[in-house]
C-alpha positions as CSV (number, residue, x, y, z in Angstrom):
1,X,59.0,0.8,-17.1
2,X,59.1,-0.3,-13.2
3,X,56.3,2.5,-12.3
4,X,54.2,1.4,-15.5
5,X,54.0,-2.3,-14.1
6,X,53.2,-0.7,-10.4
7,X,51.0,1.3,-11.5
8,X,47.1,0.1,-10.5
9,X,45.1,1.2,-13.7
10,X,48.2,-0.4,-15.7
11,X,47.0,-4.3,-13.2
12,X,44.2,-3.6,-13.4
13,X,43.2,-3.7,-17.0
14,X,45.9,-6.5,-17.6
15,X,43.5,-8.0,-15.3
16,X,40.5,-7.6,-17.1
17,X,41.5,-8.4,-20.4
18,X,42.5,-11.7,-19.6
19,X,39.3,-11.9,-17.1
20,X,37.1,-11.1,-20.4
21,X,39.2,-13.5,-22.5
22,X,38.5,-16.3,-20.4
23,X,34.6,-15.3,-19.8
24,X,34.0,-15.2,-23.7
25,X,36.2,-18.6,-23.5
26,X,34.1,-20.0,-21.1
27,X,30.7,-18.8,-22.5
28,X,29.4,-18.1,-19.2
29,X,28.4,-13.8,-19.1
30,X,27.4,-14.0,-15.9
31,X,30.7,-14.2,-14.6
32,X,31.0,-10.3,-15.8
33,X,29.0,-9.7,-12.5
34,X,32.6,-10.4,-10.9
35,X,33.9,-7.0,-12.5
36,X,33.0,-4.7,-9.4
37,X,34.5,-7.2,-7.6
38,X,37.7,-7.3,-10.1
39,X,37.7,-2.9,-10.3
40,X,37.8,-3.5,-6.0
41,X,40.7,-5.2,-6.1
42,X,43.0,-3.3,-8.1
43,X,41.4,0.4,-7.5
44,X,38.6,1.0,-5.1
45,X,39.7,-1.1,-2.5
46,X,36.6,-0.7,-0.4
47,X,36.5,-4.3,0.6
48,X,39.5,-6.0,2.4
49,X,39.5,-9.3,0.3
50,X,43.3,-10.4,1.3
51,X,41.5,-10.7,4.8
52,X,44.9,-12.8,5.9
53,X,47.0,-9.3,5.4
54,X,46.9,-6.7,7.8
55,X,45.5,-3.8,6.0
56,X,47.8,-0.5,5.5
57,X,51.0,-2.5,6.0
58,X,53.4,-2.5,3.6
59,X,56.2,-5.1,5.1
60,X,54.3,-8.3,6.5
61,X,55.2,-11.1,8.5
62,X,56.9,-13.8,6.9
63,X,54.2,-16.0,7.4
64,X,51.6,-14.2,6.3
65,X,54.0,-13.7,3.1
66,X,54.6,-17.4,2.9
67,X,50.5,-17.8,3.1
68,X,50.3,-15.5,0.2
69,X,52.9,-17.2,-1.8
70,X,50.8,-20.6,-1.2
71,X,47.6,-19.0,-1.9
72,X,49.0,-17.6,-5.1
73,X,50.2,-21.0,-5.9
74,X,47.0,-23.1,-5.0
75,X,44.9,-20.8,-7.5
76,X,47.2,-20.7,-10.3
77,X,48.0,-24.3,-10.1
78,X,44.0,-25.2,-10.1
79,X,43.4,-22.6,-13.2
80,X,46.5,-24.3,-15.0
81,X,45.2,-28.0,-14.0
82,X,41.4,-27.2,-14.6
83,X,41.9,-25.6,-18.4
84,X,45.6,-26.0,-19.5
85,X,47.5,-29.0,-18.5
86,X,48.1,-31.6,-16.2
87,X,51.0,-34.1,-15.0
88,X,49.7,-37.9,-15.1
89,X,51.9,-41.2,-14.4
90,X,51.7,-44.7,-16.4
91,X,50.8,-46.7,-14.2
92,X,50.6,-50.1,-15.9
93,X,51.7,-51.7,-19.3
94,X,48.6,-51.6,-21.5
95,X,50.0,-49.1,-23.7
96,X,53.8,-50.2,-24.0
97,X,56.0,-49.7,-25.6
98,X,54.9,-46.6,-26.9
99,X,54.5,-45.8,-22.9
100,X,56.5,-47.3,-20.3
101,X,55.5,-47.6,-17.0
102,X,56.9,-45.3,-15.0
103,X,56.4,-42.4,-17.8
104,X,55.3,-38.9,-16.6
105,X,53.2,-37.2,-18.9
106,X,52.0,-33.4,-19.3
107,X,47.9,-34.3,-20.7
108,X,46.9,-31.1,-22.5
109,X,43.4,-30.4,-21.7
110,X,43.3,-27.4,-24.1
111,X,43.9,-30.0,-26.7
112,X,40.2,-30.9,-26.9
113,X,39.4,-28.0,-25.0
114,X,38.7,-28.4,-21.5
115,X,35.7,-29.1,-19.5
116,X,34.1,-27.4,-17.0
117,X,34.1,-29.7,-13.7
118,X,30.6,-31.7,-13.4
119,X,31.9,-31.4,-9.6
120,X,33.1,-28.2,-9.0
121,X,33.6,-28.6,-5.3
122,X,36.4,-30.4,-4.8
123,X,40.2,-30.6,-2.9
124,X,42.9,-29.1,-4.6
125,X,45.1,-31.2,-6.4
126,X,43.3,-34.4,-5.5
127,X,41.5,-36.7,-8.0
128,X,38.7,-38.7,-6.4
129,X,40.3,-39.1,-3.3
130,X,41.6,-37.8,0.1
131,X,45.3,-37.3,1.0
132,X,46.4,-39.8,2.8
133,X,43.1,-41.8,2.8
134,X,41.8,-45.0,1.3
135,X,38.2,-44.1,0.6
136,X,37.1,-40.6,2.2
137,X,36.2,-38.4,-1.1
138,X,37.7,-35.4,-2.2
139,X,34.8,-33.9,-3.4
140,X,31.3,-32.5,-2.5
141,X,28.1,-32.9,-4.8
142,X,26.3,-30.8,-3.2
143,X,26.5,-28.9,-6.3
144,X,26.4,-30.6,-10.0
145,X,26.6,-29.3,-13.4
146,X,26.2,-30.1,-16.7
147,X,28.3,-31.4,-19.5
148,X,30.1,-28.3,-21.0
149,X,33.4,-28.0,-23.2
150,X,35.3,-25.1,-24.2
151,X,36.9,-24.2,-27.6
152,X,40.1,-26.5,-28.3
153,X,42.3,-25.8,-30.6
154,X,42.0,-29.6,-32.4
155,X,39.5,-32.3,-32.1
156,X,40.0,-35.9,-31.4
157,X,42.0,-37.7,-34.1
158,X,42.6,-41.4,-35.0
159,X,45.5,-43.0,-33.5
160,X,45.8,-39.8,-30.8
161,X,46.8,-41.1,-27.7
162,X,44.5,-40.0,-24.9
163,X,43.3,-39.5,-21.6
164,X,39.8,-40.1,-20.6
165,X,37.6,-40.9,-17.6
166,X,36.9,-44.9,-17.0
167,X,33.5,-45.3,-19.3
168,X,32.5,-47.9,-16.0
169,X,34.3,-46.6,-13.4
170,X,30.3,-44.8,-12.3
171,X,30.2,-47.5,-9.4
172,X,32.9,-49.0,-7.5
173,X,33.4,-51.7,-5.1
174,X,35.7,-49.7,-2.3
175,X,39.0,-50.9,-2.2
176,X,38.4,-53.3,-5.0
177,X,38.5,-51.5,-7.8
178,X,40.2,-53.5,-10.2
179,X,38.8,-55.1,-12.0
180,X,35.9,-53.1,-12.4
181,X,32.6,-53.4,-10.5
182,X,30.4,-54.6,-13.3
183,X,33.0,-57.2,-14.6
184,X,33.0,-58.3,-10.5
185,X,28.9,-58.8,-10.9
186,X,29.4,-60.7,-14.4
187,X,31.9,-63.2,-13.2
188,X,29.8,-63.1,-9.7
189,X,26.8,-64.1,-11.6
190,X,28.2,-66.5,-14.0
191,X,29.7,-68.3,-10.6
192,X,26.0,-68.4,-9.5
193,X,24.8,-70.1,-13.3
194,X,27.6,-72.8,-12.6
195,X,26.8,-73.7,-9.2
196,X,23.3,-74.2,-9.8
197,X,24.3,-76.6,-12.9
198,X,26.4,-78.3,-10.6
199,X,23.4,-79.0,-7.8
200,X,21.4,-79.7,-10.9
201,X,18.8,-77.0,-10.1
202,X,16.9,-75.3,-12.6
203,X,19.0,-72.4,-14.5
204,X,17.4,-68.7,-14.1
205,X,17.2,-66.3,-16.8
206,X,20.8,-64.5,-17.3
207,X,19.2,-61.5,-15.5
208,X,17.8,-63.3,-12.4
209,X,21.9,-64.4,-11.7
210,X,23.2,-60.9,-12.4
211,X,20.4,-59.8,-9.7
212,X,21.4,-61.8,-7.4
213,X,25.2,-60.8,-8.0
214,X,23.9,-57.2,-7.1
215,X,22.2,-58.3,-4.4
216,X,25.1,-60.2,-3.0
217,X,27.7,-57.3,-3.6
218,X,25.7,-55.0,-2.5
219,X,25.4,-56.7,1.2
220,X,29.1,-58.0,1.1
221,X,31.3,-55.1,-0.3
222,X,30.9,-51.1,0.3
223,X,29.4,-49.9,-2.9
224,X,29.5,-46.4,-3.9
225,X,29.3,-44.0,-7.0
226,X,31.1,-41.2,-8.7
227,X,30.4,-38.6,-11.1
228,X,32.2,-38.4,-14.8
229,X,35.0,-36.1,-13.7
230,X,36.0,-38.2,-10.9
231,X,36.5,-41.6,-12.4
232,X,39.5,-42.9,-13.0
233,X,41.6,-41.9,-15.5
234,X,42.8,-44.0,-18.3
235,X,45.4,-43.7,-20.7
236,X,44.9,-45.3,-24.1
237,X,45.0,-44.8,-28.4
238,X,42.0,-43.6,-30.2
239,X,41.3,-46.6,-32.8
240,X,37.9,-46.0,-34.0
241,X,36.1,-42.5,-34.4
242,X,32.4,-41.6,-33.9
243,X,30.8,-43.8,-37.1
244,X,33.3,-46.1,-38.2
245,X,32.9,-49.5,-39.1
246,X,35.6,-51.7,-36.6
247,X,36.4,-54.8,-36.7
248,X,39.0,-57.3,-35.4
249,X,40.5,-60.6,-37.1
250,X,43.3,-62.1,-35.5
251,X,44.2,-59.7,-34.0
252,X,44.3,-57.2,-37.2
253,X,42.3,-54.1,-36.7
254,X,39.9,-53.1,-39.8
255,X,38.4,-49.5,-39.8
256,X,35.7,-49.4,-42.1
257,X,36.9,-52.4,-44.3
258,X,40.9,-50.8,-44.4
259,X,43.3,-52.8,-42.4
260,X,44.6,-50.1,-39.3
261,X,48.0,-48.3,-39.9
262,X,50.9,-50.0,-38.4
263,X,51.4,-48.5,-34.7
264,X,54.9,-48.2,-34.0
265,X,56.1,-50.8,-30.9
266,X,53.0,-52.4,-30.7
267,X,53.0,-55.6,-28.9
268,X,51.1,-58.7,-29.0
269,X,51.6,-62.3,-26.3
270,X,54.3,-64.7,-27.9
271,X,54.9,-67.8,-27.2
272,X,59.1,-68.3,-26.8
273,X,60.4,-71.7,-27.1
274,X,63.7,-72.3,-26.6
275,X,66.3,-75.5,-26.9
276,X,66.1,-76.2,-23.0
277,X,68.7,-73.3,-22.4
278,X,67.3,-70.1,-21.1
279,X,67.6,-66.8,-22.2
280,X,70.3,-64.6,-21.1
281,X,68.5,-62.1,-18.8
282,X,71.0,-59.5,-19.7
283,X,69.4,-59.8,-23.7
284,X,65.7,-59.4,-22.4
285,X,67.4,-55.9,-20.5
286,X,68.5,-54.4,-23.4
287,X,65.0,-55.4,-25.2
288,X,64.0,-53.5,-22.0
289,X,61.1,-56.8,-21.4
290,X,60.6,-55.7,-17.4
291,X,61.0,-57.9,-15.1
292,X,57.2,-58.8,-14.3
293,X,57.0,-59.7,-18.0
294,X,59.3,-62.3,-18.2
295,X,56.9,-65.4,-17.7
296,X,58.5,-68.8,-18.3
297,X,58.4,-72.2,-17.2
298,X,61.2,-74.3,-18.4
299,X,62.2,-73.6,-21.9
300,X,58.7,-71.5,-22.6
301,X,58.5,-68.0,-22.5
302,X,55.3,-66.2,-22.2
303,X,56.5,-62.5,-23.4
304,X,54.9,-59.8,-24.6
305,X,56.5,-58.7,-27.9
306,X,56.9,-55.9,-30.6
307,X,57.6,-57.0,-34.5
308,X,61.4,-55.4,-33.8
309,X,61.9,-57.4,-30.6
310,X,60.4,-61.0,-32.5
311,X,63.2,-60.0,-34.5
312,X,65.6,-59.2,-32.6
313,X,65.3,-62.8,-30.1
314,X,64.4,-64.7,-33.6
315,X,68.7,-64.1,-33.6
316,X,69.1,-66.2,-30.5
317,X,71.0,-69.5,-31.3
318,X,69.3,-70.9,-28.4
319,X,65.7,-69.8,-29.6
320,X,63.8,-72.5,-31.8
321,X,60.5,-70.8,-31.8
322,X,58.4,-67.9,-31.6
323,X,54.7,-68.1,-32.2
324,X,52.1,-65.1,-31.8
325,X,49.3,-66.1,-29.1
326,X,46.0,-65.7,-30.8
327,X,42.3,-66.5,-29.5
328,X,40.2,-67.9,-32.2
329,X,37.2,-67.0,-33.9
330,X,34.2,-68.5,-32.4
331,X,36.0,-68.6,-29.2
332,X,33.7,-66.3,-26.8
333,X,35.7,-64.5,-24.1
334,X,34.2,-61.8,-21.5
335,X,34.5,-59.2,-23.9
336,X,31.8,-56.7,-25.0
337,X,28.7,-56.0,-25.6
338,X,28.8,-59.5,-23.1
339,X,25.9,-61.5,-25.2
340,X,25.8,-64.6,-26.1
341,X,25.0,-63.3,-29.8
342,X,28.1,-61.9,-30.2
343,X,30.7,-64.5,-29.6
344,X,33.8,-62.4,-29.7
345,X,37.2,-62.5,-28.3
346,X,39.6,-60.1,-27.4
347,X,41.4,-60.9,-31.5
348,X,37.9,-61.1,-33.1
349,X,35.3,-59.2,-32.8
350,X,33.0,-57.0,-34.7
351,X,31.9,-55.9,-36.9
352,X,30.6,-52.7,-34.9
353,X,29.5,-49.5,-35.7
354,X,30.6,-46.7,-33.2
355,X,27.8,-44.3,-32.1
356,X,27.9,-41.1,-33.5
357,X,26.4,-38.0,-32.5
358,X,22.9,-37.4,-34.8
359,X,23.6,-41.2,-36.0
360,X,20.5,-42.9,-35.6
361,X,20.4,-46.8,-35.1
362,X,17.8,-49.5,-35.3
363,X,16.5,-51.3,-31.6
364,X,16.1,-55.1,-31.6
365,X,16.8,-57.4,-28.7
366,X,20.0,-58.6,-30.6
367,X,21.3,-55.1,-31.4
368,X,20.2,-53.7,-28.0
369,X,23.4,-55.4,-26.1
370,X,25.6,-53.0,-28.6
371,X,23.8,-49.6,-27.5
372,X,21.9,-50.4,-24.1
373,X,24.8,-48.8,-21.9
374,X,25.2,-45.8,-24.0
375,X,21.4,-45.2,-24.3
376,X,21.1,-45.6,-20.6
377,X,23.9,-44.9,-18.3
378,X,25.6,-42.1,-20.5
379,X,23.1,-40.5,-22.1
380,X,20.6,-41.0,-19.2
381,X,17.5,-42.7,-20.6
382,X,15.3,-44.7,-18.4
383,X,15.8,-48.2,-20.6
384,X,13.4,-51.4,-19.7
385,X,12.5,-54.6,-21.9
386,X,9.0,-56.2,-21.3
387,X,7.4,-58.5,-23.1
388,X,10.0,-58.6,-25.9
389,X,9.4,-55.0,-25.9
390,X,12.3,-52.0,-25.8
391,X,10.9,-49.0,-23.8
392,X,12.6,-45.8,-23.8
393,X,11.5,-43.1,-21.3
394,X,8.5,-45.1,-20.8
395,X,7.9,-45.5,-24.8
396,X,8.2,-48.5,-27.5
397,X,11.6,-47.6,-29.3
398,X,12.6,-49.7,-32.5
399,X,15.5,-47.2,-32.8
400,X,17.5,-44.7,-31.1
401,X,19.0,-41.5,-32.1
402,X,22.6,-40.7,-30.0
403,X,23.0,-37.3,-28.2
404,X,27.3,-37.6,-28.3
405,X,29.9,-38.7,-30.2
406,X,32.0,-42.4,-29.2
407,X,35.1,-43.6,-29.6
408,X,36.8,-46.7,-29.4
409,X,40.4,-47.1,-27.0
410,X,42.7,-49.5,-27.2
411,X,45.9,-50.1,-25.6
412,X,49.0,-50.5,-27.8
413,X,50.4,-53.7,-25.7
414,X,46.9,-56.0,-27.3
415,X,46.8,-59.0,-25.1
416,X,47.6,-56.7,-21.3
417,X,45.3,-53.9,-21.9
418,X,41.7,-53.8,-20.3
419,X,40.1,-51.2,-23.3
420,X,37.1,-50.6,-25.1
421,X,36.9,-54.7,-25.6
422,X,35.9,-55.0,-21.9
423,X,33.5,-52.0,-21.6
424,X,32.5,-50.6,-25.0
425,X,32.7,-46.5,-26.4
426,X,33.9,-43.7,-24.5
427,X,31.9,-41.3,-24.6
428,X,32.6,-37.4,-25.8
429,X,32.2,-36.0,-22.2
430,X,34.6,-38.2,-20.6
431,X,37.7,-37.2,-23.1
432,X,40.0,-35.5,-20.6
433,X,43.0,-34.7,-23.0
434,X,45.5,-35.5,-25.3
435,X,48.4,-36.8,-23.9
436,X,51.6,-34.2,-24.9
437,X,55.0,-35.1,-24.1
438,X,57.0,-37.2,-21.2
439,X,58.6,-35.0,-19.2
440,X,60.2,-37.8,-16.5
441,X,60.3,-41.5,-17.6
442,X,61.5,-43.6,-14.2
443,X,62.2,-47.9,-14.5
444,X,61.4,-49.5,-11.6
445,X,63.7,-52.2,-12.2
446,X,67.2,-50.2,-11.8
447,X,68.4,-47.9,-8.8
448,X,69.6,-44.5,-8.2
449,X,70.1,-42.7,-11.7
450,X,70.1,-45.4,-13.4
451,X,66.4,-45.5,-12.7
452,X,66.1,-42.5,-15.3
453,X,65.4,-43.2,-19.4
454,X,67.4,-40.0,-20.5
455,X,66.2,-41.5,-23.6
456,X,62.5,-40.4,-22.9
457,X,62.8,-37.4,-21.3
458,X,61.2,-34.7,-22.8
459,X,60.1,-37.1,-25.6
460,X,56.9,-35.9,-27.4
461,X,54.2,-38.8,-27.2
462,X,52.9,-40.0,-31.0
């Protein structure tokens, strides 16, 4: 059996079947002009590829053996990371307590099936980013390709929990990230709307302030761009699917007129009154409420909250009340599409149809605020409005017909998550994965082992 696995013809076409497996996987035929290189490797040997090996020797240093090991281990990793799976932290509360911060994740990319890199030049292991740097990228785009995915063996479902590139992470203010740069050039520019009512000037088209919050930016802060597969990525659920109706009242999501299923440890912002005695910290622990969440000031808490935990504090002899933050209908808040004909809030908004691939909608200046960024920036259409006017590509449009699928994410903790309220549809080609199981689940609020949640290891993620 030993001589069977040595043997080179035996490598060799173990070799190519999986070599052939992934070309058909990958739908790309022109990798089979790699096979003469493949046949030199295992048989001819003509060409002396591991050129950091001395050639003929059978016992190498130990360093050249420990730079074989790492090469081995740098290429396998990639392939694994690039088409399989890949580790990912929670790194804030918008989706607890389904996920805690300080959960690591395994993200399966074949899920979805994975996509081939828009940037394929790039620095092992690192996202967007340098090792050890604040700003220097990882990544060349010297070279740029094209939307693909491979086969998956599922497709995106509702209520999936997944992984996906920030929808306006494109441009970034360096080393102000968060919050984003367009919600940066929207509160820049309504800060220029106010000061010019305060000095009693005359008030500009909303346009003419958002220019000059570009221009401003733009001479104050180091902006810069990045390509799909190197945005950030975000963690959140999959609420509404490519076509559905969505809507929000009070805070109670509707998907297509149905009221959603009840997510498990969903949280909302409650308002905890109490007699004038606080709270035992120790009973907020065992509701495991961190530390940063436990806003009060006097007798009122500010916490966020699932149904179980209401419950469980509703028990308190020294509670009197609890009462669910809401904002109200009619209330506007800097939530998409950012109009002023859509006065929604972060509890009520819609109703909205998500864009779906083939779907085809109708173009007016009211419904344009709903579509313009997916028309534009993700599906790459030169967009302009003159003279009342909505030119596509240079033509009149009165409708539109989309190129991808959308979806809308949310995060399961409502009131803490920046999600699709803030910047509208993901689209298909910046779905990373589906996120699998936890495999490590630290709490930064305890020491030593007592910093692990045995309770969560190795917990699949629904």
């Amino acid at each position: 059996m030993r001589s069977i696995l040595k043997n080179k013809w035996f490598k060799f076409s173990l070799a190519l079947i999986i070599f052939l497996l992934m070309t058909i996987w990958i739908g790309n035929y022109w990798l089979l002009l790699g096979l003469p290189i493949l046949f030199d490797v295992y048989i001819s040997k003509k060409v002396h590829w591991a050129f950091w090996k001395k050639r003929g020797v059978k016992k190498q240093s130990a360093t050249v053996e420990w730079l074989d090991a790492i090469i081995f281990a740098v290429v396998a990793a990639t392939i694994i990371r690039m088409f399989f799976i890949e580790a990912y932290t929670i790194p804030t509360s918008s989706m607890e307590k389904s996920l805690l911060v300080g959960d690591y994740l395994f993200v399966s990319k074949a899920a979805y099936g994975p996509k081939i890199p828009n940037t394929p030049l790039s620095f092992p292991f690192a996202h967007h980013t340098m090792p050890f740097t604040k700003k220097t990228k990882s990544y060349l785009e010297w070279i740029q390709w094209p939307y693909k995915r491979l086969a998956g063996y599922t497709e995106v479902k509702r209520n999936d929990v997944v992984v996906f590139n920030f929808p306006a992470g494109d441009t970034i203010i360096v080393g102000r990230e968060n919050p984003d740069y367009y919600t940066n050039l929207r509160g820049l520019g309504d800060q220029f709307m106010a000061d010019d009512m305060q000095k009693g000037r005359a008030i500009q088209p909303e346009k003419a302030y958002i220019d000059m919050a570009r221009q401003y930016l733009f001479q104050n802060t180091e902006i810069a761009t990045r390509p799909v597969d190197k945005k950030e990525n975000y963690i959140k659920r999959c609420v509404g699917m490519p076509g559905d109706t969505l809507q929000s009242i009070d805070g109670q999501m509707y998907i297509n007129g149905k009221p959603q299923i009840t997510i498990e440890n969903m949280q909302f912002n409650y308002e905890v009154q109490t007699n004038g005695t606080p709270i035992n910290p120790r009973k907020l622990e065992e509701l495991h409420i961190a530390k940063d969440d436990q806003n009060h000031n006097g007798s009122v808490y500010n916490l966020p909250l699932s149904l179980e935990k209401v419950k469980a504090l509703k028990k308190l002899g020294n509670v009197v009340s609890i009462v669910r933050r809401n904002s109200s209908k009619g209330n506007p808040e800097g939530v998409f599409p950012f109009s002023d004909d859509y006065p929604w809030n972060r509890d009520n908004f819609g109703p909205l149809v998500i864009p779906k691939k083939g779907q085809s909608v109708n173009l007016t200046l009211k419904t344009l605020p709903l579509y313009e960024r997916a028309i534009n920036a993700y599906e790459e259409n030169a967009l302009n409005v003159k003279d009342s006017a909505i030119y596509i590509n240079g033509k009149i449009a009165t409708n539109y017909t989309f190129k991808m699928d959308y979806y809308w994410m949310m995060g399961d903790n409502r009131h803490m998550s920046a999600d699709s309220r803030y910047w509208g549809y993901v689209p298909e080609d910046h779905i990373v994965g589906k996120a699998s199981f936890i495999w490590l689940s630290l709490d930064k609020d305890k020491t030593a082992l007592g910093k692990i949640r045995w309770d969560r290891v190795f917990n699949w993620i629904h």
